[in-house]
PDB file of N, CA, C and O in Angstrom:
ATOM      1  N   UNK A   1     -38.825   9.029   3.846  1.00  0.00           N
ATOM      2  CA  UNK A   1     -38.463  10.389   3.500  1.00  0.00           C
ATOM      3  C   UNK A   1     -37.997  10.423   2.049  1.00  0.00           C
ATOM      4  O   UNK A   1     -36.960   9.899   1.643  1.00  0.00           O
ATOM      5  N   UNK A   2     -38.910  11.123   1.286  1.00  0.00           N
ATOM      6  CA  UNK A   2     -38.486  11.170  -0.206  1.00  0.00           C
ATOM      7  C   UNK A   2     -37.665  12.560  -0.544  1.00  0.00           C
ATOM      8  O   UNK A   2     -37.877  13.719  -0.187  1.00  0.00           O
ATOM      9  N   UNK A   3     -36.743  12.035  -1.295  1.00  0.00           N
ATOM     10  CA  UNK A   3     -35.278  13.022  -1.743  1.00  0.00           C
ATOM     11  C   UNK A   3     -36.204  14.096  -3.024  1.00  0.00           C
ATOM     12  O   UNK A   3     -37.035  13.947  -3.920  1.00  0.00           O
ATOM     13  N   UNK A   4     -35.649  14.855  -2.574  1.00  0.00           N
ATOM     14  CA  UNK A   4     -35.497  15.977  -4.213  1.00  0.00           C
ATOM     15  C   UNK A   4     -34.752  15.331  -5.161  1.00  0.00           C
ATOM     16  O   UNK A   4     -33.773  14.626  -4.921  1.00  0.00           O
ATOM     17  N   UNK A   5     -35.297  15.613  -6.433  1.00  0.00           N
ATOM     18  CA  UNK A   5     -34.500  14.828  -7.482  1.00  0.00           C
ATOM     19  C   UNK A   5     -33.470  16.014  -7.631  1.00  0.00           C
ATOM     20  O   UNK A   5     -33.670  17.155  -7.215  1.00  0.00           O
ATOM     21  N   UNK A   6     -32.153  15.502  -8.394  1.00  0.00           N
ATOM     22  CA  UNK A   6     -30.950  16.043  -9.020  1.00  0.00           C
ATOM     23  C   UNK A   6     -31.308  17.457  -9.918  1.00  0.00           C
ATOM     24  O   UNK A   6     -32.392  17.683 -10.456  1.00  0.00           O
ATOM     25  N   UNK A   7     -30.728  17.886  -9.926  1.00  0.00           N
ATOM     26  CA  UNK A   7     -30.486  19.235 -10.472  1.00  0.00           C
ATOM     27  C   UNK A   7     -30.293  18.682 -11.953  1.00  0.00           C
ATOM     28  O   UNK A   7     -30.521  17.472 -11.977  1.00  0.00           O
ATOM     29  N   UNK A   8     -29.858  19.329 -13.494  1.00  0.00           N
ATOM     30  CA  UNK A   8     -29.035  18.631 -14.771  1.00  0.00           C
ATOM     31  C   UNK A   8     -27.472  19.120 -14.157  1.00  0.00           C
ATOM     32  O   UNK A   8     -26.521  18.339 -14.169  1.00  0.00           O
ATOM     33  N   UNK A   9     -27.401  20.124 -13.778  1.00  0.00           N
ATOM     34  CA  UNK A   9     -25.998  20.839 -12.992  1.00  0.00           C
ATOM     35  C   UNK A   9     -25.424  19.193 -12.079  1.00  0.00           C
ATOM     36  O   UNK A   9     -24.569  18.369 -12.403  1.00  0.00           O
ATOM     37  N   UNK A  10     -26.241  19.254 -11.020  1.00  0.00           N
ATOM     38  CA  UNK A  10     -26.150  18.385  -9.851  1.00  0.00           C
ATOM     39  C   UNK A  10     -25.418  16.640 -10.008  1.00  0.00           C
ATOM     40  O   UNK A  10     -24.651  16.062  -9.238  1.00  0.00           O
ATOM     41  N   UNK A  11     -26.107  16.111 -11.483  1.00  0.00           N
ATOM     42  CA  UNK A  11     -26.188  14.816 -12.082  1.00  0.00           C
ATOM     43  C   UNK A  11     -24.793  15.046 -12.968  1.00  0.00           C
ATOM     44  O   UNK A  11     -23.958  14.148 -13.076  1.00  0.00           O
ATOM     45  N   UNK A  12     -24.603  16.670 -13.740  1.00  0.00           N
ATOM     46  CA  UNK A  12     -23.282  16.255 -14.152  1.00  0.00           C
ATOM     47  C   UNK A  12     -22.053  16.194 -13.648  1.00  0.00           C
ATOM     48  O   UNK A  12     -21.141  15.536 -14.149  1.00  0.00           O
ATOM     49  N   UNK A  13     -21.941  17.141 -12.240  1.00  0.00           N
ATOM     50  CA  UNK A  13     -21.235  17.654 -11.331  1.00  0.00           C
ATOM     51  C   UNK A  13     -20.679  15.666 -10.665  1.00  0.00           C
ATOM     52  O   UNK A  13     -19.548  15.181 -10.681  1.00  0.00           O
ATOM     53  N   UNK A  14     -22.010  15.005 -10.170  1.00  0.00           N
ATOM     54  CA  UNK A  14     -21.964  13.732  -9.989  1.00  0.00           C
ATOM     55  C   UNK A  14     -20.990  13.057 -10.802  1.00  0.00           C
ATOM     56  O   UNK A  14     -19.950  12.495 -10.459  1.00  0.00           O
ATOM     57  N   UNK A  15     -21.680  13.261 -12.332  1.00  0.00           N
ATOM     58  CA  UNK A  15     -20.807  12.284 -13.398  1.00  0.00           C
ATOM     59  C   UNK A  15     -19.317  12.879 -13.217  1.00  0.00           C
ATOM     60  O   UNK A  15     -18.258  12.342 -12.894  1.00  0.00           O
ATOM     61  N   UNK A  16     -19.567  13.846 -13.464  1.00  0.00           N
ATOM     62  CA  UNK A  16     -17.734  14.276 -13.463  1.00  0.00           C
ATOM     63  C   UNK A  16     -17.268  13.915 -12.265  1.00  0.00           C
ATOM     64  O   UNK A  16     -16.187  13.375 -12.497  1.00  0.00           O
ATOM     65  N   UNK A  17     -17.512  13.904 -10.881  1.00  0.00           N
ATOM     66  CA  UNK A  17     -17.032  13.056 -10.205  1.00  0.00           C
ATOM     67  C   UNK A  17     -16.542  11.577  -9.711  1.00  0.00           C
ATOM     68  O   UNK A  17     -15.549  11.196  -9.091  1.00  0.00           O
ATOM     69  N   UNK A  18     -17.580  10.972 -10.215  1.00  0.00           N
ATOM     70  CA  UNK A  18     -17.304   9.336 -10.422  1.00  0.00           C
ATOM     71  C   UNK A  18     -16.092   9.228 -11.719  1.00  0.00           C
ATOM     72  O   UNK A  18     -15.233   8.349 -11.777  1.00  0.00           O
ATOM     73  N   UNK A  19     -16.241  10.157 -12.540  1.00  0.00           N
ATOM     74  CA  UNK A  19     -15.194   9.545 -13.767  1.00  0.00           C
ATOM     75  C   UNK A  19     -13.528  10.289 -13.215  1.00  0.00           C
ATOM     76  O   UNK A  19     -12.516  10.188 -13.907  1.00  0.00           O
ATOM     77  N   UNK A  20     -13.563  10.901 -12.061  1.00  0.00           N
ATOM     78  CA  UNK A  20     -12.192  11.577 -11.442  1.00  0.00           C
ATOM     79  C   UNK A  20     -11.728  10.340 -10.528  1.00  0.00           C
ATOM     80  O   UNK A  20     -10.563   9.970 -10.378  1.00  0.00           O
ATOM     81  N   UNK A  21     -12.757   9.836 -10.008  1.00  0.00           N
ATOM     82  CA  UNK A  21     -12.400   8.814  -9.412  1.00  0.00           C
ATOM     83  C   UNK A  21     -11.977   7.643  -9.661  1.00  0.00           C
ATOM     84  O   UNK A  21     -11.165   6.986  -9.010  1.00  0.00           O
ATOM     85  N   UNK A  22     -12.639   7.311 -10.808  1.00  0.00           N
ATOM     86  CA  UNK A  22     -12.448   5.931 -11.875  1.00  0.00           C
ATOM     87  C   UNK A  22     -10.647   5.732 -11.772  1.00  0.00           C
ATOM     88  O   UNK A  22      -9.866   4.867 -11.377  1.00  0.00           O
ATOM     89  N   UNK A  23     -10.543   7.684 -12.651  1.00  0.00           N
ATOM     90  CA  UNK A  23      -9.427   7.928 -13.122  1.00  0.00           C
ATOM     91  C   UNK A  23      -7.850   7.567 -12.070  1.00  0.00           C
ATOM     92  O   UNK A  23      -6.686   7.213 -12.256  1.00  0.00           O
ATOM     93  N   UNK A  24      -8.578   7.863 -11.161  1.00  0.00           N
ATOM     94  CA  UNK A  24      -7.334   7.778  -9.789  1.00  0.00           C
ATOM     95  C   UNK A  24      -7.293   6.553  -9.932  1.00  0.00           C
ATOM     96  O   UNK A  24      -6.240   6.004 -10.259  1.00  0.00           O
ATOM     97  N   UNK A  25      -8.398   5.886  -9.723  1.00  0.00           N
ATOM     98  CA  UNK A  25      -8.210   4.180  -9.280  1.00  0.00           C
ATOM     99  C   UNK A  25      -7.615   3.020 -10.266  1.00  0.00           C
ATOM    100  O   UNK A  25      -7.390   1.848  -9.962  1.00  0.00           O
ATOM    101  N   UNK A  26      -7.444   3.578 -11.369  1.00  0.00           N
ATOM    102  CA  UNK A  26      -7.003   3.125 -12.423  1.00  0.00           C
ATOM    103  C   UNK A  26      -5.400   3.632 -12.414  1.00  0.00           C
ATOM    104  O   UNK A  26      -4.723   2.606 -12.371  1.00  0.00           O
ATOM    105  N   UNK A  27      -4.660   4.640 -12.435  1.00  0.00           N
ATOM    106  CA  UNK A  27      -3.736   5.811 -12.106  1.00  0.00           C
ATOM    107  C   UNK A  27      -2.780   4.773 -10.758  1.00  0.00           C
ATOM    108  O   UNK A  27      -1.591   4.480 -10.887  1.00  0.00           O
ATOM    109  N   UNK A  28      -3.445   4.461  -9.824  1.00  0.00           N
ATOM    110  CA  UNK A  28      -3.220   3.777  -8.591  1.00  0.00           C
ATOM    111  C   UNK A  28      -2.533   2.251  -8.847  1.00  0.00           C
ATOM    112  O   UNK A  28      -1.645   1.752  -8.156  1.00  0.00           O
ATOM    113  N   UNK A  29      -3.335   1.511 -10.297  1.00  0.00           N
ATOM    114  CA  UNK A  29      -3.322   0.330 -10.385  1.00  0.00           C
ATOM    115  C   UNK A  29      -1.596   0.373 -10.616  1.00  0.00           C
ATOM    116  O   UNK A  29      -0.997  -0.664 -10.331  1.00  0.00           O
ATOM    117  N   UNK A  30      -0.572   1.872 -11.265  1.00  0.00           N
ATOM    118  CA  UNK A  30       0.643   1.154 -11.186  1.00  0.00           C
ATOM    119  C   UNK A  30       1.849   1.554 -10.355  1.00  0.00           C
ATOM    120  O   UNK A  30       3.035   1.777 -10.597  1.00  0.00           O
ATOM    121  N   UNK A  31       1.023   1.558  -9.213  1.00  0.00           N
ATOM    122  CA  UNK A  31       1.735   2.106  -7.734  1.00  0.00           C
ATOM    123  C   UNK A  31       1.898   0.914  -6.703  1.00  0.00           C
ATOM    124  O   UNK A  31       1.068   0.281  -6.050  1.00  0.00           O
ATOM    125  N   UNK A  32       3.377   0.839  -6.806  1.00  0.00           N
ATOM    126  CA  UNK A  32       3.851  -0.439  -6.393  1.00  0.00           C
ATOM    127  C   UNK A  32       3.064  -0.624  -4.562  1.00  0.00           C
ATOM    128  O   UNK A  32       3.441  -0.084  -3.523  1.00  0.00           O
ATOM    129  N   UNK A  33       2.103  -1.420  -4.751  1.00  0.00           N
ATOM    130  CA  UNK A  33       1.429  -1.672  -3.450  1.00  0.00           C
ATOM    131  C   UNK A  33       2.514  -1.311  -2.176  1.00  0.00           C
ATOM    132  O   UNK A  33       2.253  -0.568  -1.230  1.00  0.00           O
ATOM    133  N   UNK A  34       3.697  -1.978  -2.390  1.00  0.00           N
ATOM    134  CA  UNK A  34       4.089  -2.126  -0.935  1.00  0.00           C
ATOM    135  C   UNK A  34       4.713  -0.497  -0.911  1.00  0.00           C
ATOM    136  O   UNK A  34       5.224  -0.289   0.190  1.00  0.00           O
ATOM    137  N   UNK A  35       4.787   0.437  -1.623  1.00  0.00           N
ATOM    138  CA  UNK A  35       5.528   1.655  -1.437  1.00  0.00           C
ATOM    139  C   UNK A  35       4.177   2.925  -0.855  1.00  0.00           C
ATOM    140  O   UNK A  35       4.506   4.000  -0.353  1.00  0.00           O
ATOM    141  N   UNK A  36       2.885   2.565  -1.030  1.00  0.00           N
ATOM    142  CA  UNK A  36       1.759   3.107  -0.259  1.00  0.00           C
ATOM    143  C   UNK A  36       0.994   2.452   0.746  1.00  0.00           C
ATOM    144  O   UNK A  36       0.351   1.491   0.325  1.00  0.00           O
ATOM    145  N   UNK A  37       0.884   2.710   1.984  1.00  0.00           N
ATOM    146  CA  UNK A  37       0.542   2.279   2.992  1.00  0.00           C
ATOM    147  C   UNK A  37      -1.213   2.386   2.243  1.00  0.00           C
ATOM    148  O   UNK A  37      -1.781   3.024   1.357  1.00  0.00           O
ATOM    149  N   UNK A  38      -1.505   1.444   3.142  1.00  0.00           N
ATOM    150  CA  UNK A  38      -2.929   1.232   3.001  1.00  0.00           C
ATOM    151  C   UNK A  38      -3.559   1.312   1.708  1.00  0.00           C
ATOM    152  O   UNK A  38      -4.662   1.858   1.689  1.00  0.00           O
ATOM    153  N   UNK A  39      -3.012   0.813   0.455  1.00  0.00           N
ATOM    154  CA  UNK A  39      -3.281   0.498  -0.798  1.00  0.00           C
ATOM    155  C   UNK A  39      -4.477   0.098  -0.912  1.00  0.00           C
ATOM    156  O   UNK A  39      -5.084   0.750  -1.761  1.00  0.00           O
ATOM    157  N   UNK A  40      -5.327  -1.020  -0.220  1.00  0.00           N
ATOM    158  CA  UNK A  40      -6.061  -2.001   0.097  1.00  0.00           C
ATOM    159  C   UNK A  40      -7.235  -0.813   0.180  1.00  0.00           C
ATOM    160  O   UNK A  40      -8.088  -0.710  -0.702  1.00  0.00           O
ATOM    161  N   UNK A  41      -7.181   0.120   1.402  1.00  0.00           N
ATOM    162  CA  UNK A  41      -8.152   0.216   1.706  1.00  0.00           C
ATOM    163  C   UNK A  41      -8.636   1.571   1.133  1.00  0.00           C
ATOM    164  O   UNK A  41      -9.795   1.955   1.286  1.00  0.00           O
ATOM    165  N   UNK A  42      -7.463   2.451   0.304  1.00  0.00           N
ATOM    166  CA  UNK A  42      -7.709   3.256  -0.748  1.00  0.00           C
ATOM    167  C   UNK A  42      -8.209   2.869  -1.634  1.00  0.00           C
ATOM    168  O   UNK A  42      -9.327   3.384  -1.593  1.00  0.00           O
ATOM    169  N   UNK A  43      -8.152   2.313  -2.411  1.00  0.00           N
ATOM    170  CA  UNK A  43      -8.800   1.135  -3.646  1.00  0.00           C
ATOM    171  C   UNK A  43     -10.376   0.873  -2.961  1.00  0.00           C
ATOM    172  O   UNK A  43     -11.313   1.239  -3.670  1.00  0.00           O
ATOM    173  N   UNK A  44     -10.624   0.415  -1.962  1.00  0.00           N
ATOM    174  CA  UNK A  44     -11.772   0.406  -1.501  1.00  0.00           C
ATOM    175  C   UNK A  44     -12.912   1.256  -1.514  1.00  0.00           C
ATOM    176  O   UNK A  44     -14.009   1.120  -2.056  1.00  0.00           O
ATOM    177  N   UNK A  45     -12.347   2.325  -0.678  1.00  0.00           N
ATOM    178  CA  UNK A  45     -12.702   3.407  -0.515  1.00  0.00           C
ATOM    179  C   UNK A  45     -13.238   4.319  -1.934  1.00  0.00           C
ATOM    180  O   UNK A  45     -14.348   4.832  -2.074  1.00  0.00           O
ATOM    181  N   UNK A  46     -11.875   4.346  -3.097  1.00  0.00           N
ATOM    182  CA  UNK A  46     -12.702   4.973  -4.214  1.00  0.00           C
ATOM    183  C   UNK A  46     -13.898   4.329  -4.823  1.00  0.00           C
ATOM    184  O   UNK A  46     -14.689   5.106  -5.357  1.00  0.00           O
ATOM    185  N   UNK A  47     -14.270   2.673  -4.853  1.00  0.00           N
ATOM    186  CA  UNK A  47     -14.535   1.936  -5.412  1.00  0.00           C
ATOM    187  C   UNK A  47     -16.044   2.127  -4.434  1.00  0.00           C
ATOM    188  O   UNK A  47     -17.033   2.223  -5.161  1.00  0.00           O
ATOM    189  N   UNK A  48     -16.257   2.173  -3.391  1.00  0.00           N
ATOM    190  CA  UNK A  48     -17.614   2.626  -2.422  1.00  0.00           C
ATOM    191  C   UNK A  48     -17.797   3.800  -2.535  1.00  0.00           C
ATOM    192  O   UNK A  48     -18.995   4.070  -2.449  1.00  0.00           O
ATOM    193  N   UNK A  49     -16.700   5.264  -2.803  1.00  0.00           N
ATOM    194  CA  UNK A  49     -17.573   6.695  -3.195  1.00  0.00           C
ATOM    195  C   UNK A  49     -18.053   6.286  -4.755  1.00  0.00           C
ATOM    196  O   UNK A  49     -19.234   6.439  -5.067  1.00  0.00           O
ATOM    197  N   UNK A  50     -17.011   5.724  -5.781  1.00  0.00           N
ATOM    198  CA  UNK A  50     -17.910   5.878  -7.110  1.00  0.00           C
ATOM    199  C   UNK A  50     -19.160   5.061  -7.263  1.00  0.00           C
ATOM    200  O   UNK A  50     -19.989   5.221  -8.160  1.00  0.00           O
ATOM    201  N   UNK A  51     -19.215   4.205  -6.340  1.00  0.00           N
ATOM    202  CA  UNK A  51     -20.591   3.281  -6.557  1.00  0.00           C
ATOM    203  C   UNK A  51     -21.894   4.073  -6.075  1.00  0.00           C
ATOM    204  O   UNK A  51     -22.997   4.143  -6.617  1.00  0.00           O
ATOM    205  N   UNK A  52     -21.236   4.887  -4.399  1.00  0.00           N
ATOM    206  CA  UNK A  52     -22.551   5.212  -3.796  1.00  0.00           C
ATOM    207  C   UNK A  52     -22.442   7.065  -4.802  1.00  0.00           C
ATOM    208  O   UNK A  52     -23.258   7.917  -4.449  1.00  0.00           O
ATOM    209  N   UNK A  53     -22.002   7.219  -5.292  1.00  0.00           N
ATOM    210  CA  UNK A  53     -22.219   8.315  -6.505  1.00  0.00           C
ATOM    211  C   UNK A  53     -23.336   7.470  -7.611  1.00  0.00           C
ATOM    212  O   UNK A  53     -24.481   7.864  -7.835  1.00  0.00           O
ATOM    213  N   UNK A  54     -22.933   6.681  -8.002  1.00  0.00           N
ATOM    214  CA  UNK A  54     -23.778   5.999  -9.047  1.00  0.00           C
ATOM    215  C   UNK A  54     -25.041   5.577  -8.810  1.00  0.00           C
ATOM    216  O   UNK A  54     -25.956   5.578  -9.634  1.00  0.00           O
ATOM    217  N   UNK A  55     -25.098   5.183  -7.583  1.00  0.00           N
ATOM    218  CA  UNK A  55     -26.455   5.247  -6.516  1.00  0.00           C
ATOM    219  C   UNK A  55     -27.556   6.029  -6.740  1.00  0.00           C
ATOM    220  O   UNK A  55     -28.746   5.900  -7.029  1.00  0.00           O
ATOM    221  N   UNK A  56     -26.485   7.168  -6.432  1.00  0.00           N
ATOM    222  CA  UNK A  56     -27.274   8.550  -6.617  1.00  0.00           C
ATOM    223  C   UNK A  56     -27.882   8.750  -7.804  1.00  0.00           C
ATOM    224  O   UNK A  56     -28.991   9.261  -7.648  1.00  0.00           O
ATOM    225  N   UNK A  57     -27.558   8.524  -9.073  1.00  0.00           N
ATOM    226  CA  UNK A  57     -28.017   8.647 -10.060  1.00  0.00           C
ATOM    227  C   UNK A  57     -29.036   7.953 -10.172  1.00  0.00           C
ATOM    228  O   UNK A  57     -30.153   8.468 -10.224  1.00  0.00           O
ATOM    229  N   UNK A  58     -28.882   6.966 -10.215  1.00  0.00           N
ATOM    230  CA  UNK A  58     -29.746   5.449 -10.323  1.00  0.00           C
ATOM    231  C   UNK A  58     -30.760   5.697  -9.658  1.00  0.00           C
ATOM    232  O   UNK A  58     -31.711   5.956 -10.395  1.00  0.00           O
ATOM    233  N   UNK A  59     -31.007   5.740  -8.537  1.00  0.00           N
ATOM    234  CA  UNK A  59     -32.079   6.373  -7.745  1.00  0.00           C
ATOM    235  C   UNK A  59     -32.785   7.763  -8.727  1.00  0.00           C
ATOM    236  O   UNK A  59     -33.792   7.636  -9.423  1.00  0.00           O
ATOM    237  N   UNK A  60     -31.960   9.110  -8.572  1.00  0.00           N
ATOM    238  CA  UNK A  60     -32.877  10.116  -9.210  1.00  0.00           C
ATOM    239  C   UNK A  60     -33.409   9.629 -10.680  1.00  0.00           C
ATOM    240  O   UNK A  60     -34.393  10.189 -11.163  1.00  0.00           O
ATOM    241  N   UNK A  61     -32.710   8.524 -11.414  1.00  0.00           N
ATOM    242  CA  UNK A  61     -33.340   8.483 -12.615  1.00  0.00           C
ATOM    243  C   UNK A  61     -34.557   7.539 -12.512  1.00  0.00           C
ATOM    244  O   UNK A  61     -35.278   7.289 -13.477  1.00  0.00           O
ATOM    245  N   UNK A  62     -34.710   7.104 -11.451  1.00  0.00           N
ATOM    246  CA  UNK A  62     -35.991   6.152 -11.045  1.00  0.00           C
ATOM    247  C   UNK A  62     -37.189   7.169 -10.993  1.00  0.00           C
ATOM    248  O   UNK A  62     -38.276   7.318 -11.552  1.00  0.00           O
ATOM    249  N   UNK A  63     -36.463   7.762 -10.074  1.00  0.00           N
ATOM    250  CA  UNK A  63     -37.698   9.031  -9.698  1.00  0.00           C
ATOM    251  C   UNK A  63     -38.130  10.161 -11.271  1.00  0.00           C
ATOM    252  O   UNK A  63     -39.124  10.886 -11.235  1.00  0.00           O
ATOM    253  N   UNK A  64     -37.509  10.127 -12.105  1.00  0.00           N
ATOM    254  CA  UNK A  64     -37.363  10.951 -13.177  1.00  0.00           C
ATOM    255  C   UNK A  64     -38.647   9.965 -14.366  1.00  0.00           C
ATOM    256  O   UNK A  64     -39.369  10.560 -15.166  1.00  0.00           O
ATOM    257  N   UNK A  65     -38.646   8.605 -14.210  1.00  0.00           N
ATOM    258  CA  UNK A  65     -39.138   7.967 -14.920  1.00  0.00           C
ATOM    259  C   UNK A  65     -40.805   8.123 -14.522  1.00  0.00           C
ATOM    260  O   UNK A  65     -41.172   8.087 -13.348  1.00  0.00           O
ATOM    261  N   UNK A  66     -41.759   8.302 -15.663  1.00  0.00           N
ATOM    262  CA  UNK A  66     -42.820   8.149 -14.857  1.00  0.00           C
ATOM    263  C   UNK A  66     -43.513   6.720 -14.854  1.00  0.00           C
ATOM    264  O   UNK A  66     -43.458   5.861 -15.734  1.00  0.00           O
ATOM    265  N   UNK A  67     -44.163   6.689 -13.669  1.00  0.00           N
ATOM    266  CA  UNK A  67     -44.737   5.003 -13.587  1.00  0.00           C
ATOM    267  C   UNK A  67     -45.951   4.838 -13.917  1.00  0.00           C
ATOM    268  O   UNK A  67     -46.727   5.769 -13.704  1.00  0.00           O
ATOM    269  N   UNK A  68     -46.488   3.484 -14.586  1.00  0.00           N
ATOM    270  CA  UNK A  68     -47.901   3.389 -15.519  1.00  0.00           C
ATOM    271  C   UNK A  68     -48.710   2.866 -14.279  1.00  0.00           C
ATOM    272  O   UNK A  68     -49.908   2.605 -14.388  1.00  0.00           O
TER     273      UNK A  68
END
């Protein structure tokens, strides 16, 4: 099943999302672990939405490229 490619709206909407996320996870790095429960698996968690965001890109810019 082949995807519709990204919108230019869609891809920046994306970017600005991965870089909100960056921002937290970085923001996070000086939050004394033991005073937030589940530190571990927050950190995780942003670190698998900004990747599978980046995914997304990576993929539509495949499809954007044309092949010889």
């Amino acid at each position: 099943m082949s995807r519709m490619p990204l919108t230019r709206v869609e891809k920046e909407r994306i970017t600005d999302s991965r870089l909100k996320l960056q921002s937290v996870a970085r923001s996070l790095k000086h939050v004394n672990p033991k005073k937030l429960k589940k530190m571990e698996e927050i950190q995780e968690c942003l670190e698998n939405a900004e990747e599978t965001l980046g995914g997304a890109l990576r993929s539509t810019n495949d499809t954007d490229t044309p092949t010889k």
